[in-house]
C-alpha positions in Angstrom: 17.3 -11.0 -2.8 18.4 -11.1 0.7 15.8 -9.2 3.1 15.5 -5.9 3.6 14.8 -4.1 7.0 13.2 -0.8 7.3 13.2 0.8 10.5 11.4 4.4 11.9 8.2 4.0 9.7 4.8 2.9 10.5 1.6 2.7 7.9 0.0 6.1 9.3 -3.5 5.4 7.5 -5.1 3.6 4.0 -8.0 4.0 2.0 -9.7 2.3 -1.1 -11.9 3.7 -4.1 -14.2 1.7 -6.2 -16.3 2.9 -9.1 -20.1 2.9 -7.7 -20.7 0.6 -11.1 -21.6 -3.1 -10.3 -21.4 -5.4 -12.7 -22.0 -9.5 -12.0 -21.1 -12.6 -14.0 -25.0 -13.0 -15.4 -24.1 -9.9 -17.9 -21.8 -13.1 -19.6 -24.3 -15.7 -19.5 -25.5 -14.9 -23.3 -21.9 -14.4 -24.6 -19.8 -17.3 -23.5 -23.4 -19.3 -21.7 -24.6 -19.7 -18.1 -22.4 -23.5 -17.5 -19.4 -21.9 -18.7 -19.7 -18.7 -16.6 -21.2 -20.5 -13.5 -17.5 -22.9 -13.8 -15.4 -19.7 -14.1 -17.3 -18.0 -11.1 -16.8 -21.4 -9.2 -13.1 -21.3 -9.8 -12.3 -17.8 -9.4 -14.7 -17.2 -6.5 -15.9 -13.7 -8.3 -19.0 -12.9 -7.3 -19.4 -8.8 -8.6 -16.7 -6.7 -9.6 -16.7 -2.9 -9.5 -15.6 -1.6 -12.8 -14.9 2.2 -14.4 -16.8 3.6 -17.0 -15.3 5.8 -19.6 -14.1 8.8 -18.7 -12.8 7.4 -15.1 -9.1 6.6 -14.4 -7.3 5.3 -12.3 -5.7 8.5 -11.0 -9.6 9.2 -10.4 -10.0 6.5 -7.9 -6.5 6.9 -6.2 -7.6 10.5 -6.1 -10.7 10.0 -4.2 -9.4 7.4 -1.7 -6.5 9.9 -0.8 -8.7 13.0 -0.1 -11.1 10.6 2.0 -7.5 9.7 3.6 -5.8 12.7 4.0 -9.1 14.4 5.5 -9.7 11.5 8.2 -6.4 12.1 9.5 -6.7 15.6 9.7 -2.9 16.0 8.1 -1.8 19.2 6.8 -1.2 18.4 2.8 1.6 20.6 2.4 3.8 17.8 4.8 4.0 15.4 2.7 7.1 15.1 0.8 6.6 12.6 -1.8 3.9 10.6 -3.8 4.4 7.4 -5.8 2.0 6.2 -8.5 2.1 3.0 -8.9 -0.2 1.5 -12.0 0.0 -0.1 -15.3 -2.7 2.4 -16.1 -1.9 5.4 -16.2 -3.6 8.6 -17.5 -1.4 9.5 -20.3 2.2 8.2 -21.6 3.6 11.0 -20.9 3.3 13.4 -18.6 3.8 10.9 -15.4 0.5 10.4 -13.6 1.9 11.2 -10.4 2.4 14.6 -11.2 -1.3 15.1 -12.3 -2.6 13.8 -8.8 -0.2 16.1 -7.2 -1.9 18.8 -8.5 -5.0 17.8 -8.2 -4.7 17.3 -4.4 -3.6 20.9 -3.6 0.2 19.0 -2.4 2.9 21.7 -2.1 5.5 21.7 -5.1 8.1 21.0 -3.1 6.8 17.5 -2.8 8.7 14.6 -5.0 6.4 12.9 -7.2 7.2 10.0 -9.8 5.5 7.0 -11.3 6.0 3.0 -11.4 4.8 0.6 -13.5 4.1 -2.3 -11.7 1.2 -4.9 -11.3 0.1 -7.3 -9.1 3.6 -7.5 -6.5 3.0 -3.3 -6.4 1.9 -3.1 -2.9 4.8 -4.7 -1.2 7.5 -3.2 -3.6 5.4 0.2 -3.0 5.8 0.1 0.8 9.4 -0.7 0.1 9.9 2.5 -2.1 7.7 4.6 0.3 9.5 3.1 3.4 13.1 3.4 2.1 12.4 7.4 0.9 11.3 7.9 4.6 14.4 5.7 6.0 17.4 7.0 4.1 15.9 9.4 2.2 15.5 12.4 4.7 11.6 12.3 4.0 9.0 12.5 6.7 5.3 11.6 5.2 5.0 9.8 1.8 1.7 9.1 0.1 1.8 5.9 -1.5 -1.3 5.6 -4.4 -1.8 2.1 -6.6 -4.8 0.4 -8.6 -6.2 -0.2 -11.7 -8.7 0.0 -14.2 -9.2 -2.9 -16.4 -9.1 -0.7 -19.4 -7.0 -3.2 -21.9 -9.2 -6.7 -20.6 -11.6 -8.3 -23.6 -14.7 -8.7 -23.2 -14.8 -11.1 -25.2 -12.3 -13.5 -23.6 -13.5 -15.8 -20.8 -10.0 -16.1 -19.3 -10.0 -12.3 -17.9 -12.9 -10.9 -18.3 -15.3 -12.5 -15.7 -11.9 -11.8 -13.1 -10.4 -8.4 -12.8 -11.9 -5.6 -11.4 -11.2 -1.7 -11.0 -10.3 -0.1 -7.7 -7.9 3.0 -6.5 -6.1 3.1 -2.7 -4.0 5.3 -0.8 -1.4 4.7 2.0 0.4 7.1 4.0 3.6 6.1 5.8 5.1 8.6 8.1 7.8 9.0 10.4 8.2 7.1 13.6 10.1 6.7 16.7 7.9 3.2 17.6 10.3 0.7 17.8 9.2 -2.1 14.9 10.7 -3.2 11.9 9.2 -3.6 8.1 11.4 -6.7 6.4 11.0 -7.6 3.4 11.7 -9.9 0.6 11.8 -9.4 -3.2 11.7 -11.2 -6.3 12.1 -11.0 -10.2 11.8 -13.8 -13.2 12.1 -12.2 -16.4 11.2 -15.1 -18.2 7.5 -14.9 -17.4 7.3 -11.9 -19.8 4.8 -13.6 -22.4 2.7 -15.3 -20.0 0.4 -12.1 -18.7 1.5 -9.8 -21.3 -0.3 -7.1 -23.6 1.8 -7.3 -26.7 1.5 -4.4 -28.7 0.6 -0.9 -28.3 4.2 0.6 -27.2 7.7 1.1 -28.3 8.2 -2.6 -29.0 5.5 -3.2 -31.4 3.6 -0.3 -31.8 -0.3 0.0 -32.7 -1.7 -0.1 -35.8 -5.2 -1.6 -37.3 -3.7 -5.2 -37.1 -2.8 -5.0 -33.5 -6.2 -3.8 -32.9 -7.8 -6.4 -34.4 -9.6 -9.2 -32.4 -9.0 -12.8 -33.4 -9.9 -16.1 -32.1 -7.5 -18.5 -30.4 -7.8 -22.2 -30.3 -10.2 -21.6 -26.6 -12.8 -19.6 -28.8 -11.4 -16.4 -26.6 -10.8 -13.5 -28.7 -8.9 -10.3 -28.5 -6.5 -8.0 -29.7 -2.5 -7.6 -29.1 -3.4 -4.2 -27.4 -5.6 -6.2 -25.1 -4.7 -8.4 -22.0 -3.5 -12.4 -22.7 -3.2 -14.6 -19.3 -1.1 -18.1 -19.6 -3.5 -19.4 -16.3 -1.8 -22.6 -16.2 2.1 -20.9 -16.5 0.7 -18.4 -13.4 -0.7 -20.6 -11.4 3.2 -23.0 -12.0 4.6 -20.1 -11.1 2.4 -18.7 -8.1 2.9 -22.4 -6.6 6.5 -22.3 -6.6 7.4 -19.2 -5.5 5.1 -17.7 -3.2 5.4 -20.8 -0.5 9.3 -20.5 -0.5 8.7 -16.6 -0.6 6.5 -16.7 2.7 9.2 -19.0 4.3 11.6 -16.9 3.5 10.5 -13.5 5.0 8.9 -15.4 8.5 12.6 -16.8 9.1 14.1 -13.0 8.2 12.0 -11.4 10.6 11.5 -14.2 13.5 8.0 -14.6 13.3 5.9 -17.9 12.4 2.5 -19.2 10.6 1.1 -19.3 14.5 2.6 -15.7 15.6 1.1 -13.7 12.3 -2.5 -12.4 12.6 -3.4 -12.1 9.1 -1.6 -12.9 6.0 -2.9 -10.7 3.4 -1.9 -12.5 -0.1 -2.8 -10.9 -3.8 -6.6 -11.5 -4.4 -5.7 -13.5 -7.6 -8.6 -16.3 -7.8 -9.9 -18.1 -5.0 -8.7 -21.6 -6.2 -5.3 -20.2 -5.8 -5.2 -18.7 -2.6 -7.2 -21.8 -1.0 -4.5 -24.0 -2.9 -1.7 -21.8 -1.3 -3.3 -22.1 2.2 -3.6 -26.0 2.3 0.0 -25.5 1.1 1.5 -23.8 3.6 -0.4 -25.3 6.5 -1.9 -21.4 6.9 -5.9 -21.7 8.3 -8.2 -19.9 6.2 -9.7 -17.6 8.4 -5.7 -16.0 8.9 -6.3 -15.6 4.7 -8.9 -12.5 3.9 -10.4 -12.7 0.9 -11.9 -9.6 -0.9 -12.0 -11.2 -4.7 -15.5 -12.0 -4.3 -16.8 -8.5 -4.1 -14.2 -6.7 -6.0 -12.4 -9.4 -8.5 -9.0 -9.3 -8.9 -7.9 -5.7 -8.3 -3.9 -6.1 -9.3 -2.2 -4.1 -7.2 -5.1 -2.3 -5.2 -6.0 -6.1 -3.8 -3.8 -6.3 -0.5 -4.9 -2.6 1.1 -7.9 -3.1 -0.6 -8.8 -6.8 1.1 -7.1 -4.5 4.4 -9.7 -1.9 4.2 -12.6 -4.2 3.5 -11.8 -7.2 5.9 -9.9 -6.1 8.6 -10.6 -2.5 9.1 -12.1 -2.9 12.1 -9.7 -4.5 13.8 -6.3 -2.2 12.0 -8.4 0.8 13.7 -8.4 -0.8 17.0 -5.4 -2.4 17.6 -2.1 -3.2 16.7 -1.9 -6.7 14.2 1.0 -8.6 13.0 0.4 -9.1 9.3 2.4 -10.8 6.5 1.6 -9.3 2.5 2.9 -10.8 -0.2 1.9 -10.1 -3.8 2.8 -11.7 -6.9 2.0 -11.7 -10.3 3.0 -10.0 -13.9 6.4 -10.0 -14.6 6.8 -12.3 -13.2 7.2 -10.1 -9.8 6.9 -11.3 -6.1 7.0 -9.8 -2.9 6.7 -9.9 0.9 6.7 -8.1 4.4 6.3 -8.6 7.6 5.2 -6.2 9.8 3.3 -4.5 12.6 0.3 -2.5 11.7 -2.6 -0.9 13.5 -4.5 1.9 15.4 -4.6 3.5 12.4 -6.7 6.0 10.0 -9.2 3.8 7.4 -11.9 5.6 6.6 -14.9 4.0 5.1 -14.5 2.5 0.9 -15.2 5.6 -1.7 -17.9 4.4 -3.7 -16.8 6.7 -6.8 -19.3 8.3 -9.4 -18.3 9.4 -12.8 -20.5 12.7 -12.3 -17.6 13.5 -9.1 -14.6 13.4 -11.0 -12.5 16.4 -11.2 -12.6 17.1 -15.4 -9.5 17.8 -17.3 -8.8 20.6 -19.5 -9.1 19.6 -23.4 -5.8 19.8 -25.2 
């Protein structure tokens, strides 16, 4: 697509939740053996991942990173207008998950509220959304809430399961007379449908005991076609073609360069990538935070996660230019360009099941 501009809105504040469970690659060392595990961590640079027991949602962890949000900044909850919830996990298939949160955060009713299902490019097509609602859309304050919880990944599958880990965040974007514009750039290849895909499950081939059975494939990995299935080699084709020309393509769109950007915050997908990416694009490594060793990949919680853990500090301080871009699932891509900083990030919400708002029993 040809970029976007948004004008009048500035990134008010973000937070990040992680379950308070740690788990490390050693718990795999019996099932798939310590060379194979050690390789995978080597590759991946995921050192401990933070992942949700039962009973915890995502909703859960978006929940607790917004009240940790919304109290720092001392905002009154009945002005915000509208709140996206942006997951592939959500807590039911129907009703919308957005709705539940909206409740559960005391927001007034007149407030708009309405899901999207979207993975690893969320982030960038949620500030989009959010921005675009506040631009044209006569809205003041939007809450913007995104993560996952790696509820459909195999355990049993070496491909995924040493990789993704589980996190909720929160962004408010408010109203603003600062001059400063948000441009972005957009993308969609429908064709990479099969490569990161759960197969069955839904509408299009609905479960029964067959798609929940596990089987092997010719890599010893096994799962069912309810469960996650990664193409590494088709992402990684894929990652390397179009996030360098996507980069390019949004520093021309908003005048800035490689030299004039702060930080460029990419999608914590594995550290071989994102160091691949770098030497690509002639971008040095300290402007490229990484978060993936502490928290895996966290879809599309990684950018304001990686934010709030690596450069929250300095947002809280001081204004930064920063460049995002996710990509991923879909396939989906994304970037922006903008100016961020002195603003609200409390510290990470370490999340226990035992503080979790329960839900009435049907």
């Amino acid at each position: 697509m040809a970029a976007a501009r948004i004008s009048g809105v500035r990134i008010a504040g973000i937070a990040s939740a992680v379950p308070d469970q740690v788990h490390l690659p050693e718990e795999f060392f019996e099932r798939f053996g310590k060379d194979e595990v050690q390789k995978v961590v080597a590759s991946t640079g995921v050192y401990k991942r933070y992942l949700a027991p039962p009973g915890m949602c995502t909703s859960d962890l978006c929940q607790a990173a917004a009240n940790r949000l919304i109290s720092a900044g001392k905002w009154d909850r009945s002005s915000i207008d509208a709140i996206i919830f942006l997951s592939q996990s959500p807590d039911y298939s129907l009703p919308f998950t957005a709705a539940i949160v909206q409740r559960r955060l005391g927001l007034a009713s007149e407030c708009a509220a309405f899901d999207v299902n979207l993975g690893c490019s969320g982030y960038v097509y949620g500030l989009w959304l959010a921005g675009s609602l506040i631009a044209g859309g006569g809205m003041r304050r939007v809450l913007l809430l995104m993560g996952d919880t790696s509820t459909h990944v195999s355990e049993e599958d070496k491909s995924v399961a040493l990789i993704f880990g589980d996190a909720g965040t929160a962004t408010l974007l408010d109203k603003t007379d600062e001059p400063g514009d948000f441009v972005f750039t957009l993308g969609t290849d429908g064709r990479g449908e099969k490569n990161l895909i759960i197969p069955a499950g839904r509408c299009r081939k609905p479960s029964d005991a067959a798609t929940r059975l596990r089987n092997s494939d010719k890599d010893g990995n096994r799962r069912s076609l309810e469960e996650l299935y990664m193409n590494g080699a088709e992402i990684f084709a894929f990652t390397l073609a179009e996030v360098p020309k996507t980069v390019r393509n949004v520093l021309v769109a908003s005048g800035r360069t490689i030299e004039t950007i702060d930080s460029i915050v990419l999608h914590q997908a594995n550290r071989f990538i994102l160091e691949y990416l770098g030497k690509r694009m002639k971008i040095p490594m300290n402007k490229i935070p990484l978060s993936l060793g502490e928290f895996g990949n966290t879809s599309s919680a990684s950018i304001p996660l990686t934010m709030t853990h690596c450069l929250r500090d300095a947002l809280s301080q001081r204004k930064m230019d920063l460049l995002l871009c996710g990509f991923g699932v879909g396939y989906s891509w994304g970037a922006v360009s903008c100016s961020v900083g002195e603003i609200i990030m409390p510290e990470m919400v370490f999340l226990a099941l035992d503080k979790i708002e329960r839900e009435t029993e049907i």
